[in-house]
Each structure stands twice: as structure tokens, then as C-alpha cells.
KEBA-161832 format. One record per residue: residue in three letters; x, y, z of N, C-alpha, C in turn. Coordinates in steps of 0.1 Angstrom, whole numbers, plus 5000, padded with zeros to 4 digits. Layout:
! residues N
AlaXYZXYZXYZ...
! end
This chain:
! residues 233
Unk808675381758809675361747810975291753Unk811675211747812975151751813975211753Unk814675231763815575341763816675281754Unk816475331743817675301733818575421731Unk819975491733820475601730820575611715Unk820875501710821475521694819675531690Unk818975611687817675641680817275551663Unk818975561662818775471642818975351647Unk819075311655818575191655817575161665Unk816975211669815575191676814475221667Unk815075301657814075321642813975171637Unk815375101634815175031628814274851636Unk814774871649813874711656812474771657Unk812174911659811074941659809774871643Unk810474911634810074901622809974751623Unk810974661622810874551624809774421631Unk809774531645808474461652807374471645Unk807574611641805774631639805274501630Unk806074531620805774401604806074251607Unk806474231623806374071627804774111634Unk804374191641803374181646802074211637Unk802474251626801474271612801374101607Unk802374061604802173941601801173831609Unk801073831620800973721628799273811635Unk798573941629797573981633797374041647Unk798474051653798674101666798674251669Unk797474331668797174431667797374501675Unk797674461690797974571697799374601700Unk800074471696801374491698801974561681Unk801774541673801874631659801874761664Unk800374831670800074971678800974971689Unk801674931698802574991701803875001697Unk804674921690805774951676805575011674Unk804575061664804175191658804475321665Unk804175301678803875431686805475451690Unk805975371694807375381696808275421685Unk808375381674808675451661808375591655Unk806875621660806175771658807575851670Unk807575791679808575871687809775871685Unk810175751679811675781674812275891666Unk811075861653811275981645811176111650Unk810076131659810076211663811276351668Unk812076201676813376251681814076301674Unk814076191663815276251654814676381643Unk813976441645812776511638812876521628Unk811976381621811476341613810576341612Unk809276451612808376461612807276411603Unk807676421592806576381582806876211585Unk807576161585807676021587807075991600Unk807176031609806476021623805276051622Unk804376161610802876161609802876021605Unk802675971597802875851586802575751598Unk803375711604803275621613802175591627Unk802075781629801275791638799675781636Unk799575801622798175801618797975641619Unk799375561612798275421610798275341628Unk799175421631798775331648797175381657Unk797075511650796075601658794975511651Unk794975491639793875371630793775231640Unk795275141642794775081656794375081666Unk794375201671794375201682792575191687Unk792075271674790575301676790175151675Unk790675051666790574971662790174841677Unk791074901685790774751693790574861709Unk790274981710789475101719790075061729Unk791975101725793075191735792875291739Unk791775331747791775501748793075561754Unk794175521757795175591764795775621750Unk796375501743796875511732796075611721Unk795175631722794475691709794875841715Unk794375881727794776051726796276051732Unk797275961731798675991730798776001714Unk798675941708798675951695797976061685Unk796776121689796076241687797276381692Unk797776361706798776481703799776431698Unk800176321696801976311685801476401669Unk800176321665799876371655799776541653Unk799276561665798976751664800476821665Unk801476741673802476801673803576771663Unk803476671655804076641642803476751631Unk801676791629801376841620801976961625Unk802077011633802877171640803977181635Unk804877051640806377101628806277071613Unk805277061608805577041594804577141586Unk804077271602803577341594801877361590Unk801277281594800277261589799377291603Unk799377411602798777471616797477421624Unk797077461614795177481617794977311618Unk795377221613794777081620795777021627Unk796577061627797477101644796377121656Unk795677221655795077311660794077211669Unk793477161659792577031659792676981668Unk793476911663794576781668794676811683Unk795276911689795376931697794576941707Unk793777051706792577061711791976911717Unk791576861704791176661710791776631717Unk793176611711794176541723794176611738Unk793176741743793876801754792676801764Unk791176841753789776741757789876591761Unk790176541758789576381759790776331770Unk792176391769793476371780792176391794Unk791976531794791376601807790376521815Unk789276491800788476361807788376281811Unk789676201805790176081813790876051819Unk791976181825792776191839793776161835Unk794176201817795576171815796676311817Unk797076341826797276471829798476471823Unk799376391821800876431810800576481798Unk799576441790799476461780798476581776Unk797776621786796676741789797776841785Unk798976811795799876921800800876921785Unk801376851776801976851767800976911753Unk800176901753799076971744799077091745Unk798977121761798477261763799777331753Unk800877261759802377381755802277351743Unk802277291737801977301723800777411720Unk799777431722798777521719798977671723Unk800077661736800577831738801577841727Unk802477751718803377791712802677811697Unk801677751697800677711684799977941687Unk799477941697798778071702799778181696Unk800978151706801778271711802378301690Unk802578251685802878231673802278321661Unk800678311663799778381661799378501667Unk800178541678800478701683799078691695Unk798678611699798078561706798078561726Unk799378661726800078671736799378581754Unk798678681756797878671767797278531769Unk796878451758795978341758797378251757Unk798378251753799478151751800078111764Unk800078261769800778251786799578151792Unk798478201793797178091803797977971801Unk797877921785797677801785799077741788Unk800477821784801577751791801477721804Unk800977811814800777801827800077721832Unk799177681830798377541834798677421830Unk799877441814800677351815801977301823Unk802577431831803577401839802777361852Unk801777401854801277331868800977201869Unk800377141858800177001855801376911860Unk802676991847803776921846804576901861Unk804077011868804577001883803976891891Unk802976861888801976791897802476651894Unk803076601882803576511879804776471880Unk805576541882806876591889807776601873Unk809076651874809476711863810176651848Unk810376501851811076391845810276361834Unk808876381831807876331820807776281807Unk808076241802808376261783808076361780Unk808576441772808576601766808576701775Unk808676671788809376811795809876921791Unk810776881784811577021780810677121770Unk810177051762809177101755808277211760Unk807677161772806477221779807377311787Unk808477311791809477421798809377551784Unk809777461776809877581766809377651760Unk808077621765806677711759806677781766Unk806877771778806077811789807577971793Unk808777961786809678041785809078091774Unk808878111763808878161750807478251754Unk806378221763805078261763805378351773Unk806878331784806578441797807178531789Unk808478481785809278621780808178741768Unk807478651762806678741752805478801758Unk805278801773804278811780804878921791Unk806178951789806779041798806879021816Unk807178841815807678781828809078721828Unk809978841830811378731826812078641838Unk811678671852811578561865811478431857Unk810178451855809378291853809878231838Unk810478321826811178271816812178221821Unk813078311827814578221831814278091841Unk813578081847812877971853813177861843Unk812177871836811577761827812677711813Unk813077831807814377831804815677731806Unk815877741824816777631826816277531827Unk814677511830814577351833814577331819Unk813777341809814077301797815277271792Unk816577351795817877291787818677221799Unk818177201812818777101817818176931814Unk816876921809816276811803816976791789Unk817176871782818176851765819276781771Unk820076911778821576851780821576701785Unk820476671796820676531798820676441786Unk819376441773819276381772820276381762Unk820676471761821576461743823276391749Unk823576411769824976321770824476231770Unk823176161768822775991775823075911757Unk823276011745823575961737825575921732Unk825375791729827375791729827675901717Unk827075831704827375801692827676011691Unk828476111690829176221684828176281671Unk828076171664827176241651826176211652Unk825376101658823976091663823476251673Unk824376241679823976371690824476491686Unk824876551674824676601669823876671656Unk823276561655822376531642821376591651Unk820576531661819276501669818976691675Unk820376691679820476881683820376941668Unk820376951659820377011648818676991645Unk817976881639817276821636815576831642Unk816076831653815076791663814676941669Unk813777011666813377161663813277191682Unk812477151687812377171700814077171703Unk814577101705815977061708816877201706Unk816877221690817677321690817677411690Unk815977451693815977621702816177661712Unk815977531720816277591737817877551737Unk818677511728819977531728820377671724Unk819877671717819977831710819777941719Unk818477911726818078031734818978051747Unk819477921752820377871759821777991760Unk822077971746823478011743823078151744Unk821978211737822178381737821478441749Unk821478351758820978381775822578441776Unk823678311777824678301783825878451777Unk825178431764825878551759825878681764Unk824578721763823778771770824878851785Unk824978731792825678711805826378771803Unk827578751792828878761793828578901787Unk827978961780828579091777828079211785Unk827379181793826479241808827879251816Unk828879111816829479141825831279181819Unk831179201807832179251805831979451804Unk830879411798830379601801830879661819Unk830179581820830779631844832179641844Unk832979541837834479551840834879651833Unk834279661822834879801813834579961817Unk833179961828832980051830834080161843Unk834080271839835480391848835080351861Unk836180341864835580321884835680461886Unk834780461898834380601904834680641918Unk835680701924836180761936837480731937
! end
């Protein structure tokens, strides 16, 4: 994707390409437009609009047999139908996208499935099987080192599955890597109301902000309790 900070307008040249490269029958460049727009919205989480999109690129993609493209697009899809709710072909979705990643040695996207499937699991009280699968998603994400598209994400499963799994080492771990990936990306935006919108909006985003804050809180009232407590001798 283009590193564009302002997102509404990388919505909008995105959109644009695609319908020059619709016109002119240019199929694979249409399918990537597409795919870059599935991600925009994404950002700005817009989910149901980012299904929309991702289905008709996933329709190209089969179309001219992008295999990279097709199971990137198989998990946008699984993880768009996740925030809009629609579990069980989430479920699906995933799964494909995390089979066919594996068999073809796409390991970013193996590893972005997986945390989606521990948060899809852990959700469903799932505990023990949520933690596996965040954990083989943080190993992945290691192997690839920690910068990846949706990092934070897979940090935050992989917190959400330890803490509910009664590992809080490996939550506060994962914890910080995940909101040191937000905070980057949300100062890399200028626009004040854009980057506040995207923190609001954008569900992944504004939990590990959240979780962030009642860590920190957390902190503070731990250590106001010590100062308040009688000294002794």
C-alpha cells in the first residue's frame, strides 16, 4: 500500500484507479486498487465497505490465478467478516486463508490469521486453544521480524489470549509491542481529526489503546497505594 498518512484520501485515488483500470480491462492492476482500498477502509474501519471491495478483488484475483493475492484477500475478508460480526464464515475464511498461507510459504499472513483465530477462539471461551494459536502466531511474526502489516494486531491477540490464559509476563510483553506499533502509526498521521477518527473507529486500534491506558492506570494506583501505605519502624 502507498504510504499515504491522510487515509481519505488514499480512499479516494484508490477508488479512482481501480475504475481507470476497469475501463481499459486491466485486471490485475484493478486487483491491486482494490486491494489497497480493502485496506484503507480497513484502517479507517470501515468494514462493511472493505468486505465489498475485497470480495470483488478476491473475484480477480482467482480470475487471472494471483495466488499471493487471493489468500491475502481470503484473510482481509475473514477479518472484515470478524468485525462485522459474522463469526462462523469468519471462521472459514480464516482457516483458508491460514491453510493455503502455510502451503505456500506465506508466513505473514499464516501468522495474521492465526491471531485472528485465537481472538475468533478465545471469544468463544475457548481459552487453551486461543493461546496455541496466538503463540505460533507470535513465533511466525518473530521469524519475520516485528514491522509487518498488522502487527499490532497479532501482538494483541497474543496479549488478550495470555492474560486469559493466566500468563501475565508474556501479556505485558505483547501488550507493549502492540501499542508501540499504534502509537507509531497514529503520530505518522498529520491531520488531528483523521487520527482521531482512525483511534476511535478502527476496533483493533482502540483496544490496545484502551488496554494501554488501564495498564497505566493500573500503575498509578499500585503506586499511590505504597505512598499511602504507614511506614513501619
Amino acid at each position: 500500500m502507498i504510504r499515504l498518512s491522510d487515509y481519505s484520501k488514499a480512499k479516494v485515488l484508490y477508488e479512482e484507479a481501480a475504475e481507470v483500470f476497469r475501463k481499459i480491462q486491466h485486471t490485475f492492476g484493478e486487483a491491486t486498487a482494490l486491494i489497497n482500498l480493502n485496506m484503507t477502509f480497513s484502517k479507517l474501519g470501515e468494514h462493511r465497505e472493505a468486505l465489498r471491495v475485497a470480495e470483488r478483488a478476491l473475484e480477480l484475483c482467482r480470475r487471472i490465478g494471483d495466488a499471493e493475492g487471493e489468500v491475502g484477500l481470503l484473510l482481509n475478508c475473514g477479518a472484515d467478516l470478524w468485525h462485522l460480526g459474522r463469526v462462523d464464515e469468519a471462521e472459514a475464511r480464516l482457516w483458508e486463508a491460514q491453510r493455503r498461507s502455510r502451503r505456500l510459504g506465506f508466513s505473514t499472513v499464516e501468522a495474521r490469521a492465526l491471531a485472528y483465530l485465537a481472538d475468533l477462539y478465545r471469544e468463544r471461551g475457548d481459552v487453551k486453544r486461543a493461546y496455541r494459536l496466538s503463540r505460533r502466531a507470535v513465533r511466525l511474526l518473530e521469524g519475520e521480524g516485528l514491522d509487518i502489516p498488522g502487527a499490532e494486531g497479532i501482538w494483541f491477540a497474543h496479549f488478550q489470549t495470555a492474560q486469559a490464559a493466566g500468563h501475565p509476563r508474556a501479556a505485558k510483553r505483547a501488550l507493549k509491542h502492540a501499542y508501540e506499533r499504534v502509537r507509531r502509526e497514529l503520530e505518522s498521521v498529520q491531520d488531528p481529526a483523521l487520527r482521531a477518527r482512525m483511534a476511535r473507529n478502527n476496533r483493533t486500534y482502540r483496544e490496545i489503546l484502551e488496554a494501554w491506558e488501564e495498564i497505566g492506570q493500573a500503575r498509578e494506583n499500585r503506586s499511590v497505594d505504597r505512598e499511602s501505605r504507614p511506614q513501619v519502624g
